[in-house]
C-alpha positions as MATLAB code, in Angstrom:
seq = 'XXXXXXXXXXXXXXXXXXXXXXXXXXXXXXXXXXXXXXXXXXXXXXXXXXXXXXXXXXXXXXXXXXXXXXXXXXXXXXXXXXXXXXXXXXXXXXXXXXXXXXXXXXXXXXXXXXXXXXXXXXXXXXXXXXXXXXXXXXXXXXXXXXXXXXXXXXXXXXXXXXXXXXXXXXXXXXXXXXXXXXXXXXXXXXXXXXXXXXXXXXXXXXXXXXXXXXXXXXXXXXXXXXXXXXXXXXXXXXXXXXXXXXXXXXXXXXXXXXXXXXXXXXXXXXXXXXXXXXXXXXXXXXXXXXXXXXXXXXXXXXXXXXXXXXXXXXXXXXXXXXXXXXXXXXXXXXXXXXXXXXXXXXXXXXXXXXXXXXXXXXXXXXXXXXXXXXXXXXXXXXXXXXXXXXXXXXXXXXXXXXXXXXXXXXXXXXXXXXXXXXXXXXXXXXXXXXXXXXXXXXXXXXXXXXXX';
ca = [
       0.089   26.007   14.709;
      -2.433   23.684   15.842;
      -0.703   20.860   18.228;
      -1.783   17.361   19.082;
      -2.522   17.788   22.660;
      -4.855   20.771   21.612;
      -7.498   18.186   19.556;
     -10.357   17.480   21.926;
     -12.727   16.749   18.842;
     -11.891   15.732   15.583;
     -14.161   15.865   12.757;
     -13.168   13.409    9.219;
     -15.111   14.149    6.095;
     -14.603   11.012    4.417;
     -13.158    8.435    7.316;
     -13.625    5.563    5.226;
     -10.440    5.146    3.194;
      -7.334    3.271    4.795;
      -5.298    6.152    5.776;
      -8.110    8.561    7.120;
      -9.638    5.494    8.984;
      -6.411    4.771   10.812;
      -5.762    8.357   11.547;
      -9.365    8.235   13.443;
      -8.637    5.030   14.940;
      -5.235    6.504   16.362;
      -7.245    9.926   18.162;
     -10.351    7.406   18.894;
      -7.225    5.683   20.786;
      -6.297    8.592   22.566;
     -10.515    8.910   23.815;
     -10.602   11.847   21.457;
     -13.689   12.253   20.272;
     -14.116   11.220   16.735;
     -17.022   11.593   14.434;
     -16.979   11.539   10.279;
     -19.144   11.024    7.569;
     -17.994    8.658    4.321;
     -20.663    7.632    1.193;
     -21.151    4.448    1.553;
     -20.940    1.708    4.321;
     -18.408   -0.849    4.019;
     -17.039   -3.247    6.274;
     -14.564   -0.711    7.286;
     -17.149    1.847    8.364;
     -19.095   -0.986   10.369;
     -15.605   -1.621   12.212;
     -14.831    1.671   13.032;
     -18.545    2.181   14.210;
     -18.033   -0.568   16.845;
     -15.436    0.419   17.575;
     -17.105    3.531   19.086;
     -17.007    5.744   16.005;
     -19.490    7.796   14.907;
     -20.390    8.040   11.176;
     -23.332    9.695    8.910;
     -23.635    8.248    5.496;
     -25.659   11.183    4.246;
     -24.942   15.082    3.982;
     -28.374   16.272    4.070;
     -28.805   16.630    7.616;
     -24.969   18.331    8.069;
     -23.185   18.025   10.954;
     -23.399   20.177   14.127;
     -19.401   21.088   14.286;
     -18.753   23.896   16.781;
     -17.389   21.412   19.341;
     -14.843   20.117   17.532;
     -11.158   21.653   17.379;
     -10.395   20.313   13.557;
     -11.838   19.011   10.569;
      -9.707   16.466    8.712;
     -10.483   15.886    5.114;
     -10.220   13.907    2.274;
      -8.895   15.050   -1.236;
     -11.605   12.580   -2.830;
     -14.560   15.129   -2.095;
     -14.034   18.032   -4.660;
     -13.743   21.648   -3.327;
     -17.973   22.301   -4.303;
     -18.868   18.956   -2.514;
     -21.446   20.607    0.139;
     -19.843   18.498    3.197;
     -16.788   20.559    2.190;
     -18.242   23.762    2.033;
     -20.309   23.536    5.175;
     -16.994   22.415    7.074;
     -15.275   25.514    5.591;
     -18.179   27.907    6.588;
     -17.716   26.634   10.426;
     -14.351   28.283   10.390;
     -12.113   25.289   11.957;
      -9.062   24.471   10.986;
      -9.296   22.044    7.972;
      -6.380   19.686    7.383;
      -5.649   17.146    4.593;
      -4.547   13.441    6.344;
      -1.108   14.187    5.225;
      -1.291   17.850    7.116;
      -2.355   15.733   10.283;
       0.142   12.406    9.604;
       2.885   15.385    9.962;
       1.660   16.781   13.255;
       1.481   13.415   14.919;
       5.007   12.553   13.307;
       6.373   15.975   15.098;
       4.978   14.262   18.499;
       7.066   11.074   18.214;
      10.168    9.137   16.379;
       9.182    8.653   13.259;
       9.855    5.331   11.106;
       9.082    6.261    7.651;
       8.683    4.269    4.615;
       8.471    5.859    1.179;
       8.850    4.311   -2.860;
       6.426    4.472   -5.581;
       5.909    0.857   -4.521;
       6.229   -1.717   -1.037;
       5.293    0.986    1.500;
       2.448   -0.786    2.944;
       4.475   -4.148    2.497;
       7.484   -2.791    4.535;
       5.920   -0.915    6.617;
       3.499   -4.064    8.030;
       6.387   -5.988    8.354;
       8.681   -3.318    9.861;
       5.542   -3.169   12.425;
       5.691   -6.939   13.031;
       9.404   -6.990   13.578;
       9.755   -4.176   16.024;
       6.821   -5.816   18.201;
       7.996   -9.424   18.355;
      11.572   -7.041   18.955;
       9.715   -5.708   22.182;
       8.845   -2.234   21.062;
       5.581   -1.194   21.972;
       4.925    0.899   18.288;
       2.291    2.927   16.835;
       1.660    2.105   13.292;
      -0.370    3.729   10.410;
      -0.551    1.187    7.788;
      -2.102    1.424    3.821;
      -3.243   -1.757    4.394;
      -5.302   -3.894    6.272;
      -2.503   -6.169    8.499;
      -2.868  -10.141    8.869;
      -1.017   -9.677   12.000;
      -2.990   -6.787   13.930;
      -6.184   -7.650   11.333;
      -5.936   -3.344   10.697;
      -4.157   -0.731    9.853;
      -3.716    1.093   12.755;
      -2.106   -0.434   16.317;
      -2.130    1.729   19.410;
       1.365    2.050   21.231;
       2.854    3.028   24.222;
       6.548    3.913   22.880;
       7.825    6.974   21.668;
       7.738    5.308   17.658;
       5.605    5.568   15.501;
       5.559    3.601   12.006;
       4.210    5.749    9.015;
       4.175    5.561    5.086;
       5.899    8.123    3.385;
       3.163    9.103    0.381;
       4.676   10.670   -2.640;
       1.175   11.310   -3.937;
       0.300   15.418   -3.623;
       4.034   15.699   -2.051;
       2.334   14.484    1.085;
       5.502   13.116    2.837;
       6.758   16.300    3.064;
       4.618   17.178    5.778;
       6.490   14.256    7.725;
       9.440   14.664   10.472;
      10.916   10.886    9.749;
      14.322   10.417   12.156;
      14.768    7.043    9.923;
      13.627    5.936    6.395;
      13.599    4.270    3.919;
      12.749    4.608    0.059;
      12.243    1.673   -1.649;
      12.263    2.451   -5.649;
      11.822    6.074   -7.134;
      10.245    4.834  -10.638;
       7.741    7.200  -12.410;
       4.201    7.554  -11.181;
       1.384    9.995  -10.291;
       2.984   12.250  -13.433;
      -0.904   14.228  -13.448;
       0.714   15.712   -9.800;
       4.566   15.858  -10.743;
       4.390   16.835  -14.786;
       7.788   15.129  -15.108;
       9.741   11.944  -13.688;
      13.065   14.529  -13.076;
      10.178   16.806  -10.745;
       9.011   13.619   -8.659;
      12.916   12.499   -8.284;
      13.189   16.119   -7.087;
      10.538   16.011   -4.117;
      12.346   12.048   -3.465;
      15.488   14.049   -2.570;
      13.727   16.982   -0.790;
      12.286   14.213    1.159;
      15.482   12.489    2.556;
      17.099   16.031    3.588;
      14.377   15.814    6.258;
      16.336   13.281    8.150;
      18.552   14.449   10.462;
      22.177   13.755   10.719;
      21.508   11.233   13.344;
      18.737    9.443   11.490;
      19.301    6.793    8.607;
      18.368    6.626    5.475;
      18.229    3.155    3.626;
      17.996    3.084   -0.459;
      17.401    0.434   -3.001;
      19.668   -0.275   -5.848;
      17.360    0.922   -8.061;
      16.824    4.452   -6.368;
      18.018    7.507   -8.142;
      21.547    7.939   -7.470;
      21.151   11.546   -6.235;
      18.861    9.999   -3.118;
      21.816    7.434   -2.781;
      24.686    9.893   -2.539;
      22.408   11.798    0.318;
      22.122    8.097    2.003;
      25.748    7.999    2.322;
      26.022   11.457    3.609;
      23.549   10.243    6.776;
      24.776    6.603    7.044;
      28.221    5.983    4.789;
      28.909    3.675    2.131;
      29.552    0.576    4.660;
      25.645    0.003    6.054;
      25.047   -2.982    2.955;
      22.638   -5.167    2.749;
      22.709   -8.328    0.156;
      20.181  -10.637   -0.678;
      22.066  -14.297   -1.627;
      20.659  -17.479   -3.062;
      16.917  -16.204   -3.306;
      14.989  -19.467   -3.868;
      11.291  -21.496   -3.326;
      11.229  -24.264   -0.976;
       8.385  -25.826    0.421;
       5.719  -23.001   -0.554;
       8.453  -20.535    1.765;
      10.521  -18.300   -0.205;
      14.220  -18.883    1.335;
      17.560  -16.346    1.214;
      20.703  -15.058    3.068;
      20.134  -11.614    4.050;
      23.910   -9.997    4.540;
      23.474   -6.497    7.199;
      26.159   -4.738    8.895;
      25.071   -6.539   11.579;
      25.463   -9.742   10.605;
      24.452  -12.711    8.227;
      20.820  -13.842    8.322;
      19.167  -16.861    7.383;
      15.579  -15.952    6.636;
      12.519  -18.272    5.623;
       9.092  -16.601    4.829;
       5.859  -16.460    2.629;
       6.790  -12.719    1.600;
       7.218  -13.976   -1.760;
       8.958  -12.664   -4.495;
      12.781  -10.871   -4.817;
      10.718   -7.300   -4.374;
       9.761   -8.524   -0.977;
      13.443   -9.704   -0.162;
      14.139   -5.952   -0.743;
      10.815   -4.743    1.172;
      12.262   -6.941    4.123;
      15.548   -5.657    4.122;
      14.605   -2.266    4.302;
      12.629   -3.363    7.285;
      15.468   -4.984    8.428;
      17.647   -2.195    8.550;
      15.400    0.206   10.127;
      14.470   -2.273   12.880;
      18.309   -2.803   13.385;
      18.683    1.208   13.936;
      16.307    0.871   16.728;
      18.166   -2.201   18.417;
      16.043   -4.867   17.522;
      18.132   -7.711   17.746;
      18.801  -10.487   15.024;
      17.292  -13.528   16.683;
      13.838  -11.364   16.939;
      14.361  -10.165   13.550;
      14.809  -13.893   12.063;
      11.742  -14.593   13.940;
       9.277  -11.683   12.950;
      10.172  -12.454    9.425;
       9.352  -16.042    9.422;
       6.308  -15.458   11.408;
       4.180  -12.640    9.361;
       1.563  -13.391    7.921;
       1.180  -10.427    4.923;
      -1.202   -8.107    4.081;
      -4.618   -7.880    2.387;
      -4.563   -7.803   -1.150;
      -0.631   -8.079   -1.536;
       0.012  -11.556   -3.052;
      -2.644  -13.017   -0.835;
      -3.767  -16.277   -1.375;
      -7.652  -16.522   -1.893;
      -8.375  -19.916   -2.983;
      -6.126  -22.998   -3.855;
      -6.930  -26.446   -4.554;
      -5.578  -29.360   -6.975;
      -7.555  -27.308   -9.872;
      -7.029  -23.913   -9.276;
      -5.437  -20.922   -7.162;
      -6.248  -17.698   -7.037;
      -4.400  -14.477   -5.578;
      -5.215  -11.423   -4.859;
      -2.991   -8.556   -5.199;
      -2.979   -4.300   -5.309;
      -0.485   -3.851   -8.022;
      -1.516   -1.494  -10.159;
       1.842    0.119  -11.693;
       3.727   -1.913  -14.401;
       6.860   -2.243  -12.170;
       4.416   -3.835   -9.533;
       2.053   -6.135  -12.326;
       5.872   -7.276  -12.982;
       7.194   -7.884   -9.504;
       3.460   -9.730   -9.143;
       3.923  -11.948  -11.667;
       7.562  -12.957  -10.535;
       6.967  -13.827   -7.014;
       3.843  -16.300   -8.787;
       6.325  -17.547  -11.506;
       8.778  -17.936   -8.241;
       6.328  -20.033   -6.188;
       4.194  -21.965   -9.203;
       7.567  -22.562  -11.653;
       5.314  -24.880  -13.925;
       2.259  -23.575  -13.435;
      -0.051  -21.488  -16.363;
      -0.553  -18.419  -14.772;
      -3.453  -16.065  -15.997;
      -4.211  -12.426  -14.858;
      -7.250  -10.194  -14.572;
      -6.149   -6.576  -14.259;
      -7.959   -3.281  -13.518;
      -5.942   -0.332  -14.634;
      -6.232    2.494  -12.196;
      -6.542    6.223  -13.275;
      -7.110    7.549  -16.831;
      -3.824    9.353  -16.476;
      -1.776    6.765  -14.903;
      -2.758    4.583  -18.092;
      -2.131    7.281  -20.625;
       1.342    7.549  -19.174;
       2.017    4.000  -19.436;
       0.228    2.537  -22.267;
       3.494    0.508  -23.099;
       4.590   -0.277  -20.176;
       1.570   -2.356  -18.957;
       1.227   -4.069  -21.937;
       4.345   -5.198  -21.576;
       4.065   -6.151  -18.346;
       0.926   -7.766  -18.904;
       2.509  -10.053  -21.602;
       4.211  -12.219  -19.750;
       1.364  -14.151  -18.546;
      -0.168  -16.856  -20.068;
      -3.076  -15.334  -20.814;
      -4.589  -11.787  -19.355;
      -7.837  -10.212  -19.506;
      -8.711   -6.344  -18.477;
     -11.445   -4.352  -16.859;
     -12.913   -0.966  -17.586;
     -10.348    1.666  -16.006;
     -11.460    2.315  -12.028;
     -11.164    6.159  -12.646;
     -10.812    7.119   -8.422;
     -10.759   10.772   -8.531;
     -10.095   11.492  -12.280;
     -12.890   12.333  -15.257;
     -12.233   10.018  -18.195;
      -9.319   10.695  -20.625;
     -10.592   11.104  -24.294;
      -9.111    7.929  -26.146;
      -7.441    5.894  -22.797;
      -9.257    3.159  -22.203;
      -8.608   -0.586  -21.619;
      -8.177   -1.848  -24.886;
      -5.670    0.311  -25.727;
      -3.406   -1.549  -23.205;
      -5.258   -4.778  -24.619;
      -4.480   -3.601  -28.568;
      -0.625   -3.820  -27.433;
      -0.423   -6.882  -25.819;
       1.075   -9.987  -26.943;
      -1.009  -12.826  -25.316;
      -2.740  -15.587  -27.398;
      -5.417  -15.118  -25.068;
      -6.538  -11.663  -24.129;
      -9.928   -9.448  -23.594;
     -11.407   -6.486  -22.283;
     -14.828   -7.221  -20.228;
     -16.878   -5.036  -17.936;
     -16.566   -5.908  -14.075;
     -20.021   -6.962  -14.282;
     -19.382   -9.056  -16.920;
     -15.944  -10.210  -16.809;
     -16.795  -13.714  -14.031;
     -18.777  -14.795  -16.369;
     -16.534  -14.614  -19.251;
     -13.907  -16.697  -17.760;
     -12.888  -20.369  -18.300;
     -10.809  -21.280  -15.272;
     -10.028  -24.531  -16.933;
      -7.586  -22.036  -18.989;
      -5.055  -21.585  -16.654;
      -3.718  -23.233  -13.139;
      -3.123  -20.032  -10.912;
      -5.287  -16.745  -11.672;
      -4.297  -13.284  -10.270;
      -6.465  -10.280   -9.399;
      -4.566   -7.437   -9.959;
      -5.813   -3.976   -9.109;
      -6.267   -1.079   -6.637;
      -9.453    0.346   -7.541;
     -12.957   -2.305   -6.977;
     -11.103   -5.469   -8.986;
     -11.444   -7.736   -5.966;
     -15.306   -7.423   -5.392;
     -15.493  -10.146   -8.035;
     -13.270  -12.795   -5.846;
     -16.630  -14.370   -4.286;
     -17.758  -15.144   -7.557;
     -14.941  -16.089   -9.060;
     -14.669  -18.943   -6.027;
     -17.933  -19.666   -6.618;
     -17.467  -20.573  -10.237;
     -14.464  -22.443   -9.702;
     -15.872  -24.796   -6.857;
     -18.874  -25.056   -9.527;
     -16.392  -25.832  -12.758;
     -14.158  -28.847  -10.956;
     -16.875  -29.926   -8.356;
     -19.080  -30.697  -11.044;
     -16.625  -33.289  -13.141;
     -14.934  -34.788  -10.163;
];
């Protein structure tokens, strides 16, 4: 089995994407040498090239790849993609990111977050509390940190901070001492077939964690996950959130741990961050953070890229930008706005993500999608998938109950808007949604600028 002190050279076909970009940034740490090739430059690519990187952006001239010890690869080039075969015909060891995630996990203590959503939410602000706690961790993040502006950070300690994927059973490759799993709702059903397999996997997860690790659940985890929480931690480790309210732009609550009562003031918005941070809260307590840094941390991070982050606000207009992209998320997003802008009109702009994750939730979204004020679509960001005969956009939109409601392209959909419509707008999306946030700003500085 290859081990991590073996890897001299590490080759990534496709470093672009968060996670494989912070697995290079974590051996480019370690003065490994790294080289990859991704499609398309982006600013992500330009970061990781200065930061000493190297990166081809075309497979014609393939790479030289006898010096290096492993090729790590991403699911997103298909089996026939000639990068892939060329790396198979040097005879290296090829490993998925999730293959590689589990052999640096084996090398440390491993924090892991899992959930079908909040994993990059807790798992930034896990990151933030244990270094304002004074321990020195290593973090792989899904998201791009306001804190450590990336989603990697380099540390000294023997922790290391990971998300727990569900997608492709990934976390199984994992060795987590403590987790947590935030929600276990239905998703990525092309992988699973069935809801009852994915809770399956959720529970083959957690027996992972050894008798002295933790395991913290949400209420609304499967009970079967619950009962094995117990088994690892017992029915007294509670946490309660009390008097969840806005004040001031901060969203305010009591946190009660088994450690003691805390008064916590933020802008993580929304109840489903209350329960992001107390799963944070409870892991960093495992690990002897104390209260007074965890109070602190909390109040002091800043967020996360594209997860409820504020783009744009004026007396006119605000506009936030956010990854949701499951109905359960589209409705925690709209809470945490309705939370912070009580008397506000509150429009959205979604881009459903996957042909299959829309066929399995036609209802759902449009549901979901209802409760704004008004809500237009985009053209379904298909990622990996070929188009699904008959799932498209305005099938979602067909079901919706809006007054006001649409389906545009994402080349069309800027120009389409009336911003005058509504006082807060939300981009909602994880596929290419938020490449129209420059124009939108751009329009809305023209629309009120020019009738001041």
């Amino acid at each position: 089995m290859l081990k991590l002190e073996d890897i001299q050279a590490v080759y990534f076909a496709g470093v672009g994407g968060i996670g494989m970009s912070a697995l290079a940034r974590f051996f480019n740490s370690k003065n490994v040498q790294v080289r990859g090739y991704d499609r398309a430059r982006t600013q992500l690519t330009n970061q990781l090239q200065h930061e000493g990187i190297e990166i081809e952006y075309s497979f014609e001239q393939l790479p030289e790849l006898k010096n290096f010890n492993c090729i790590i690869y991403t699911p997103a080039l298909k089996e026939d993609h000639p990068l892939i075969e060329h790396c198979r015909a040097a005879n290296k060891p090829m490993l998925k990111r999730a293959e590689m995630l589990g052999i640096i996990s084996r090398a440390y203590t491993t924090l892991a977050v899992a959930g079908t959503h909040g994993k990059t939410s807790t798992t930034s602000l896990l990151t933030h509390i244990l270094r304002v706690g004074g321990i020195d961790v290593t973090a792989f993040l899904g998201g791009i940190s306001a804190d450590l502006n990336s989603n990697f950070v380099a540390g000294k300690s023997e922790y290391i901070v990971v998300e727990a994927d569900e997608f492709d059973r990934s976390f199984m490759h994992l060795e987590p001492t403590h987790a947590a799993i935030m929600n276990s709702d239905a998703d990525h059903l092309d992988i699973y077939g069935s809801h009852s397999a994915m809770l399956e996997t959720f529970l083959d997860f957690s027996n992972l964690i050894p008798k002295n690790g933790s395991l913290t659940v949400a209420d609304n985890v499967d009970d079967s996950i619950k009962r094995r929480a117990d088994s690892i931690i017992g029915n007294d480790a509670d946490f309660e959130i009390l008097n969840l309210r806005a004040e001031e732009g901060k969203t305010c609550y009591t946190l009660n741990t088994p450690k003691g009562k805390l008064d916590l003031r933020t802008s993580f918005h929304g109840a489903h961050n209350a329960m992001n941070a107390a799963a944070a809260i409870s892991i960093a307590q495992q690990v002897g953070i104390s209260n007074k840094s965890i109070v602190q941390a909390v109040e002091s991070f800043k967020g996360i890229s594209r997860r409820f982050e504020l783009r744009y606000s004026s007396e006119h207009c605000t506009l936030i930008d956010d990854y949701a992209h499951h109905p359960t998320e589209i409705q925690a997003a709209y809470q945490a706005a309705r939370q912070v802008f009580p008397n506000k009109n509150i429009a959205a702009i979604f881009q459903p993500h996957l042909f299959s994750r829309t066929q399995d939730f036609l209802d759902e979204f449009a549901a979901s999608l209802s409760q704004f004020d008004l809500a237009y679509l985009i053209d379904i960001y298909p990622a990996r998938e070929l188009p699904i005969e008959g799932v498209t956009s305005d099938k979602i939109c067909h079901k919706m109950t809006n007054d006001i409601r649409g389906v545009f392209s994402l080349q069309d959909i800027v120009g389409r808007l009336n911003f005058r419509d509504a006082d807060v707008w939300m981009i909602l999306g994880a596929g290419d949604i938020y490449t129209i946030i420059p124009d939108c700003i751009q329009k809305i500085n023209r629309v009120f600028n020019r009738n001041k």
